[in-house]
C-alpha positions as CSV (number, residue, x, y, z in Angstrom):
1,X,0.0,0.0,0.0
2,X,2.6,2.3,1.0
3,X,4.7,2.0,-2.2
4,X,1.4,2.0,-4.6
5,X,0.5,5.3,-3.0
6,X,4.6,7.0,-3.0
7,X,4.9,6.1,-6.8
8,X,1.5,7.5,-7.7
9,X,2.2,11.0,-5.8
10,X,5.8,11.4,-7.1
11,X,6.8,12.0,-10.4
12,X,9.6,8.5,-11.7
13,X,10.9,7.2,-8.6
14,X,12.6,4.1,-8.1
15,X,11.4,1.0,-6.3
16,X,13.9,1.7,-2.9
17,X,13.4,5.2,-2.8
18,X,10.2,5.2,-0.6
19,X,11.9,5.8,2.7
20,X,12.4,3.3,5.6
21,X,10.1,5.1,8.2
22,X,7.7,5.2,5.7
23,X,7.7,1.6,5.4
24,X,7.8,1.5,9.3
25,X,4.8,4.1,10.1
26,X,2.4,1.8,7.4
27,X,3.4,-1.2,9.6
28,X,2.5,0.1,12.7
29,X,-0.8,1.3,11.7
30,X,-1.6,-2.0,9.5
31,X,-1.0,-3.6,13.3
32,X,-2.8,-1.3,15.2
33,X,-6.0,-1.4,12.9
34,X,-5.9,-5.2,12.7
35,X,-5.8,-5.7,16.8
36,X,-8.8,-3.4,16.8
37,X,-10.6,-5.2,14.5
38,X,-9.9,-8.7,16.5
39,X,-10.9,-6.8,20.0
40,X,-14.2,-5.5,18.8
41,X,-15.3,-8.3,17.0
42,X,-17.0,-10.3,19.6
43,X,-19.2,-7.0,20.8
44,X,-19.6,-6.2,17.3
45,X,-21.7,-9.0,16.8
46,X,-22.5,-11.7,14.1
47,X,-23.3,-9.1,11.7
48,X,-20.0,-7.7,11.7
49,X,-18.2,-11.1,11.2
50,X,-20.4,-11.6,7.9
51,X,-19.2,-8.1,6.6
52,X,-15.4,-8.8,7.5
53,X,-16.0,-12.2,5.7
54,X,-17.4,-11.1,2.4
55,X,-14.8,-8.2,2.4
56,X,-11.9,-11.0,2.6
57,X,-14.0,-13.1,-0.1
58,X,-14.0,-10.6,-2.2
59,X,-11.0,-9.3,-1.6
60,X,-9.6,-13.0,-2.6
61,X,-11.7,-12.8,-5.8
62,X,-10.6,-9.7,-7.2
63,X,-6.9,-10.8,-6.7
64,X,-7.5,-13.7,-8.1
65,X,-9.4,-11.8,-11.3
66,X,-6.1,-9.1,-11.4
67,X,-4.1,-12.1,-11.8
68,X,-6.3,-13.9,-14.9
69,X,-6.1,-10.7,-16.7
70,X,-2.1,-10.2,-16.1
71,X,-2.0,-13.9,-17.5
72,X,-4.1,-13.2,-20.4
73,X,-2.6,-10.4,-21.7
74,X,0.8,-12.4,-21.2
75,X,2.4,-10.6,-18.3
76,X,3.6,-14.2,-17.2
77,X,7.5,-13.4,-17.7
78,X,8.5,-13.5,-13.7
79,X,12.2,-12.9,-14.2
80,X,11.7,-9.4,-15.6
81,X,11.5,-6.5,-12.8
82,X,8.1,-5.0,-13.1
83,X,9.2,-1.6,-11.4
């Protein structure tokens, strides 16, 4: 997330140029958000559990649909650097 968002708001930057408490700060907070998450759940109730389920489902599709179309227009050379 944090490099998709550096490239698009600066101008032909290199892979390791996005700097390393950048990478650090987008760590902590990924943490911090995801134990919130797991200590509300059980007084968020059943509804919630069925939302954060069909997120992750569809989440897992839509990667798996990014991927097909990368195949199919023959993006399936892994040895080449994409960046």
């Amino acid at each position: 997330m944090n490099r998709l968002l550096f490239h698009t708001t600066s101008a032909d930057v290199s892979p390791d140029s996005i700097p390393q408490w950048a990478i650090q700060v987008t760590a902590i907070v990924s943490v911090i958000l995801v134990t919130i998450l797991c200590v509300a759940t059980p007084s968020l109730g059943t509804h919630a559990a069925v939302v954060f389920t069909t997120v992750k489902v569809c989440a897992l599709v839509s990667r798996f649909q990014c991927s097909s179309l990368a195949f199919l227009r023959g993006f399936t050379d892994i040895n080449v650097p994409h960046f």
